[in-house]
Structures are given as C-alpha cells and as structure tokens.
C-alpha positions as CSV (number, residue, x, y, z in Angstrom):
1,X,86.2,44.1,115.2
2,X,84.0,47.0,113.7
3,X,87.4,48.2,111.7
4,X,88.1,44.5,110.3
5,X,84.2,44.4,108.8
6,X,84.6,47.5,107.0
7,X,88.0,47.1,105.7
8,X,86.6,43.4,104.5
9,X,83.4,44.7,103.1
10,X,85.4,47.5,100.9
11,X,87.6,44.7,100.0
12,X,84.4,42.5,98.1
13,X,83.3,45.8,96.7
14,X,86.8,46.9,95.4
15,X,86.8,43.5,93.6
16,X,83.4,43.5,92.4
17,X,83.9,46.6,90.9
18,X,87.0,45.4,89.0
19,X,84.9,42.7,87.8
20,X,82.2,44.5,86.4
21,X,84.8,47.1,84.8
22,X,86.4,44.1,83.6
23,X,83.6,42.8,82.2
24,X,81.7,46.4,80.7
25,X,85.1,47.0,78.7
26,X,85.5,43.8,76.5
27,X,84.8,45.3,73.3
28,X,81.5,43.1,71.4
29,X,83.6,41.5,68.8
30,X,86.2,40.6,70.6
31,X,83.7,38.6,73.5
32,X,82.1,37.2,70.0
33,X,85.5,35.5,68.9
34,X,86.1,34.5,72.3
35,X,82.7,32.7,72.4
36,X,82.9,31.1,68.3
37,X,86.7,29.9,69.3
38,X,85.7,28.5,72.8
39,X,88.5,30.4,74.3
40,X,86.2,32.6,76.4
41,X,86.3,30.0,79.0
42,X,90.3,30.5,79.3
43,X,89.9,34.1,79.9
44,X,87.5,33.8,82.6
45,X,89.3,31.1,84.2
46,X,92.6,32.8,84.1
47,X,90.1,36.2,85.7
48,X,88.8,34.2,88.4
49,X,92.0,32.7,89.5
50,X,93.8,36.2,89.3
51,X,90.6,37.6,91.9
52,X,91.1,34.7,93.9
53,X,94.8,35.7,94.1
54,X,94.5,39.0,95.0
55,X,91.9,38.0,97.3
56,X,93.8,34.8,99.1
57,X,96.9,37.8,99.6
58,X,94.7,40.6,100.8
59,X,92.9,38.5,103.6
60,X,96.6,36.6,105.0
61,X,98.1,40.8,104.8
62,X,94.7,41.6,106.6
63,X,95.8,38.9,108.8
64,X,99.4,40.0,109.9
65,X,98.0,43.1,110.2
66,X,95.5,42.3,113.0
67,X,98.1,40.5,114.5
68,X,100.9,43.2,114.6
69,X,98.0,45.5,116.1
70,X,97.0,43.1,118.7
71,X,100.8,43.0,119.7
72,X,100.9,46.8,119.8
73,X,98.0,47.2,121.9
74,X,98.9,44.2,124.2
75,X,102.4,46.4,125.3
C-alpha cells in the first residue's frame, strides 16, 4: 500500500509542476490579450480538462496495474 501512496503523491506533484510551468511561461502580453479578449477563460478551461485527462488515465493505468500485481503475487 506504501508503493501506491508514493507513486500517487509523485503523480499530484508531477502535475502541479506542469501547471506552474505552464503558467510561469505565458509570456505578459500574450495573458494581457487573453484577459482584454475574454478568451483566457477558454485556455484555462481547455488546461484544466487536459490535467483532468491525464489524471482520470493515470489513476485507471495505476489501477490495472495493482491489479495485474495482485494476480502475480496471488500465484
């Protein structure tokens, strides 16, 4: 159980660290036209669904993982 709490926890960090890369690298006037046109909220949206993507697939592969290993261990 110890091995599925660290895999998880580098998992939220992995992503939080995209985010805040994500976030350091948009360039001032380009978040400023964003903003003026109201289309900052499309970008965001689109980010968020993306990390809850890659999130939704990591956890069901962490899934079928624990699984297969429970099968291995129970022959």
């Amino acid at each position: 159980m110890k091995y599925n709490i660290n895999r998880n926890r580098w998992v939220y960090m992995f992503l939080l660290n995209l985010l805040v890369i994500t976030s350091a690298s948009a360039q001032g006037s380009t978040l400023d036209f964003l903003r003026s046109t109201g289309k900052i909220y499309t970008v965001i949206a689109v980010i968020v669904i993306l990390f809850i993507g890659i999130a939704i697939y990591l956890y069901r592969i962490d899934n079928k993982l624990t699984k297969l290993e429970n099968q291995f261990k129970n022959e």
